[in-house]
C-alpha positions in Angstrom: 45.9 -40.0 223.2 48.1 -40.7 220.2 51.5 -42.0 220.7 54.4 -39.4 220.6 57.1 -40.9 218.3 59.2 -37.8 218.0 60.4 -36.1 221.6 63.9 -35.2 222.8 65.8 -35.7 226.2 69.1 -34.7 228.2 71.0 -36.8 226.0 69.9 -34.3 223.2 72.2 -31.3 223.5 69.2 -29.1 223.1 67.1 -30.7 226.1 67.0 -30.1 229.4 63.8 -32.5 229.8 65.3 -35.9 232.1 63.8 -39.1 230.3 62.0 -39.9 233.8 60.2 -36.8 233.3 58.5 -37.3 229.9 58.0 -40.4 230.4 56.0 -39.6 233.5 54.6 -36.8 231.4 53.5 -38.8 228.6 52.1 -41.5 231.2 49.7 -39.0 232.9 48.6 -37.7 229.3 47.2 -41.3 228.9 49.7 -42.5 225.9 50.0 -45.9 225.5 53.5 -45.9 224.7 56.1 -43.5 223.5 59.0 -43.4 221.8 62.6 -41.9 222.4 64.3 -40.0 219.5 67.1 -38.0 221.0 69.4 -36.2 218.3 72.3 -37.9 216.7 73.8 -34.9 214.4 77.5 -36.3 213.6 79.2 -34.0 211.1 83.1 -35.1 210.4 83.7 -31.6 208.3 82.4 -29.3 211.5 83.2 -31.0 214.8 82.2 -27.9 217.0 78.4 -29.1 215.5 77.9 -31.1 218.6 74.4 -33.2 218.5 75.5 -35.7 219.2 73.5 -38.1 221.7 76.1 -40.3 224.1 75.1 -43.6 223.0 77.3 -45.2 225.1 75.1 -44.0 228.2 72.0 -43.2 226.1 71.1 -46.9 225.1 71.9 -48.8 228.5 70.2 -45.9 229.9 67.1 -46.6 227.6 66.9 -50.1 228.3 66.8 -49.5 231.7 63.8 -47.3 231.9 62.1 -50.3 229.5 62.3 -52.7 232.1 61.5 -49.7 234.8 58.3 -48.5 233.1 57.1 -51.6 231.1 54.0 -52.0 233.4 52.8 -48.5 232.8 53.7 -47.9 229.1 55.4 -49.4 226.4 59.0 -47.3 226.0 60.2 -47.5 222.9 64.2 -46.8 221.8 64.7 -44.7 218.6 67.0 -41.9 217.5 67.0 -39.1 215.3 69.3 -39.1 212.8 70.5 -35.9 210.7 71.1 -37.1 207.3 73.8 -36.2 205.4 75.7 -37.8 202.4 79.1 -37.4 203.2 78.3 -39.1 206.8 76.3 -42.4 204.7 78.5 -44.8 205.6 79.1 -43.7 209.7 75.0 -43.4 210.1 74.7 -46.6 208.2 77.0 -48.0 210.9 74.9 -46.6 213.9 71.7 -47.3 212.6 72.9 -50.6 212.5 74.7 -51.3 216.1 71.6 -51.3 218.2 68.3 -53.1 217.6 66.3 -49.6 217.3 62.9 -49.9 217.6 62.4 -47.0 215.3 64.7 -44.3 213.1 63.8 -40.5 212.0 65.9 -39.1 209.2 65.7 -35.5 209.3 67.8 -32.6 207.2 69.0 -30.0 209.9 72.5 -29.5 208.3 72.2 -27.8 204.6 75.6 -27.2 203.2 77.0 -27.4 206.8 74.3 -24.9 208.3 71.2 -25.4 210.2 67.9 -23.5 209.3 68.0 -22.7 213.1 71.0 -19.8 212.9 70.3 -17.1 211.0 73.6 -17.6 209.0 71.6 -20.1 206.8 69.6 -17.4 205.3 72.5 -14.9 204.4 73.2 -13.5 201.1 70.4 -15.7 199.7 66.4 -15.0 199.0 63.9 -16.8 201.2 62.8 -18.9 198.3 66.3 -20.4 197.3 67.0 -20.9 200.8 63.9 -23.2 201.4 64.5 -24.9 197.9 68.3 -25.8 198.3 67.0 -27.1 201.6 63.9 -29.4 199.4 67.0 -29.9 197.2 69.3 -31.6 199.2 66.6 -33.6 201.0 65.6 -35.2 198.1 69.0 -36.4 197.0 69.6 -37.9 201.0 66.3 -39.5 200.7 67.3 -41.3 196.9 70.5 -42.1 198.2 70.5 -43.1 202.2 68.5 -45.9 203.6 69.1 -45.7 207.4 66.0 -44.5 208.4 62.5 -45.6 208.5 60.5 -42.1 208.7 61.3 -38.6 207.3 61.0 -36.6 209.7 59.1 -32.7 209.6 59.6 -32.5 205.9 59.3 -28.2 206.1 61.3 -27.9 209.0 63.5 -24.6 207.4 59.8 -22.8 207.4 59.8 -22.7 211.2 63.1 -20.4 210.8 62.9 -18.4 207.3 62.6 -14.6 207.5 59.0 -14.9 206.7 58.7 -18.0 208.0 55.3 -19.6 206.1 54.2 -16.6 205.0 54.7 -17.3 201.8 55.3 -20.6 201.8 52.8 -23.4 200.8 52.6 -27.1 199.1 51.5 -25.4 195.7 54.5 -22.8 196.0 56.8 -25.4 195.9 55.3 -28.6 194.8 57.7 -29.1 192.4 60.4 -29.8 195.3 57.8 -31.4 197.7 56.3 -34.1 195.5 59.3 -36.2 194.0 60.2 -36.1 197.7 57.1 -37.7 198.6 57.0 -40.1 196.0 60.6 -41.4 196.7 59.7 -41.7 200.3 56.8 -44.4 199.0 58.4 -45.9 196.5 61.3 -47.0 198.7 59.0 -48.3 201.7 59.8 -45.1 204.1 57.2 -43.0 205.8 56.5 -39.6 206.8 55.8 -37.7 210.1 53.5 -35.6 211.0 55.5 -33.1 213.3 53.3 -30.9 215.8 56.6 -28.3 216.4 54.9 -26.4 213.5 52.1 -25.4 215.9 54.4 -25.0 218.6 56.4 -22.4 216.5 53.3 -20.4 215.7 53.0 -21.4 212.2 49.3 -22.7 212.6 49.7 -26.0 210.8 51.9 -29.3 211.7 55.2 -29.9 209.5 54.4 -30.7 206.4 51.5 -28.7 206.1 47.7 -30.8 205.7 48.3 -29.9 201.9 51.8 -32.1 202.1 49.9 -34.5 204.1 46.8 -34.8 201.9 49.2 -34.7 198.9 51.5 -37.9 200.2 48.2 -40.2 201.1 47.0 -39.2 197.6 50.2 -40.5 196.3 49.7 -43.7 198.4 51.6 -42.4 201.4 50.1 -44.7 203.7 52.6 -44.9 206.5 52.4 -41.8 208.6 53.7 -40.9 212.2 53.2 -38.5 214.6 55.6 -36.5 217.0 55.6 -33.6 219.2 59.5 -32.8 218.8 59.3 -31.9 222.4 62.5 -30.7 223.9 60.7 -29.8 227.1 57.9 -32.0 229.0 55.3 -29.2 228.7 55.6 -29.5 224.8 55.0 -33.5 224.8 52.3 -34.6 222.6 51.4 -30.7 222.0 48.2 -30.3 220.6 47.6 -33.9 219.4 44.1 -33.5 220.1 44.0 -31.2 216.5 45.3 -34.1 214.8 42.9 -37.0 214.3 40.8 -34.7 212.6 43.3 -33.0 210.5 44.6 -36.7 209.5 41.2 -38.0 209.0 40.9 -34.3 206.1 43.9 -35.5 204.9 42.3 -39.2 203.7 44.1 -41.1 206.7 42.0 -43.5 208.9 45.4 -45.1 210.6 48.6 -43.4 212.0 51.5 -45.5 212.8 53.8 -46.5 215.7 57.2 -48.7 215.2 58.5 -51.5 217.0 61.7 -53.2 216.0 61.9 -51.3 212.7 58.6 -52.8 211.9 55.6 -50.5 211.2 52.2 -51.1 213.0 48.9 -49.6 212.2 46.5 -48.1 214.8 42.9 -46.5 214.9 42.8 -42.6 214.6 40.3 -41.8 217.5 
């Protein structure tokens, strides 16, 4: 079973899933090890935007279940962090407090709205919406360097009116691939996020055209997540994705330990 680097616990405002539990989840799935990624949303301009993880009691808490659990699977600590420009300096500060195994940049705030409410999507069509949301990725991604892997590159698709419908890499490929050639040229990577499935769409975020698209770029570095709030949803459908991944030109996927990438087998 491939290693979920990309699930969500309690300390994520949006979880109800106890650590104990999906790690005990991802131990009877037959993962090796796992890693930890609960939200860290800070937004200065909108404090009622609360998703924010207590790292004051999500860390210690972390290192605990390490040492609890290091016979049965390797625990990893990450975090999720929701990129923004005006917050550079504060997540520049907390990616650098704690000796993170591994970081995810995401986009989940667009001009101080997420995708998620319907609000995002007002008095705007479908297509401007997904491409001011490609828009201000790109310019987080050329700018901020707190962060190892981009995390579910289409997320907004999961939420648009039409959702993919009418959405694809060729649609917008002239958004999609200066993000993916930043993301090499400065040494990040990119995940390959099975919520996608999980929301119905049919493919992983980014789609196996994004993915094909970024290895044929020289995208080499490429992880993979469930973005389970809920232990049911961890590692959900992995077993689509060696396959998928081995369409897309990849032979490796990659796990994180100390900020370092490491490369492992696709089954």
């Amino acid at each position: 079973m491939l290693s979920d680097f990309h699930i969500h616990t309690t300390y994520s405002p949006d979880s109800d899933a106890a650590p104990q539990l999906q790690i005990e989840q991802a131990i009877s799935l037959g993962m090796r090890e796992l890693c930890v990624t609960d939200h860290y949303d800070y937004d200065s301009r909108n404090p009622d935007y609360a998703f924010v993880a207590d790292l004051s009691r999500y860390l210690p808490h972390m290192e605990q279940l390490r040492e609890e659990y290091r016979n049965r699977i390797r625990l990893n600590i990450g975090i999720e962090l929701g990129l923004q420009l005006h917050e550079q300096e504060h997540l520049s500060q907390v990616a650098a407090q704690y000796p993170y195994d591994f970081i995810i940049g995401s986009s989940h705030l667009i001009d101080g709205l997420d995708p998620w409410y319907p609000d995002y999507f007002q008095n705007r069509s479908e297509r401007s919406a997904y491409e001011r949301y490609f828009e201000v990725t790109l310019e987080r991604i050329r700018q901020m360097d707190c962060f190892d892997v981009f995390g579910h590159l289409d997320y907004i698709v999961r939420y648009g009116p039409n959702t993919n419908q009418f959405y694809s890499y060729e649609a917008y490929r002239e958004w999609i691939d200066p993000i993916l050639r930043t993301l090499i040229e400065k040494g990040k990577g990119l995940e390959c996020n099975t919520g996608g499935l999980k929301y119905g769409l049919g493919h992983p975020n980014p789609t196996g055209d994004v993915l094909r698209r970024y290895r044929e770029l020289g995208g080499e570095i490429l992880t993979v997540g469930s973005d389970a709030h809920a232990v049911q949803h961890l590692g959900y459908e992995f077993s689509r994705l060696p396959e998928l991944l081995k369409s897309c030109g990849f032979r490796y996927y990659t796990v994180y330990h100390q900020r370092r990438p490491e490369f492992v087998p696709l089954p």
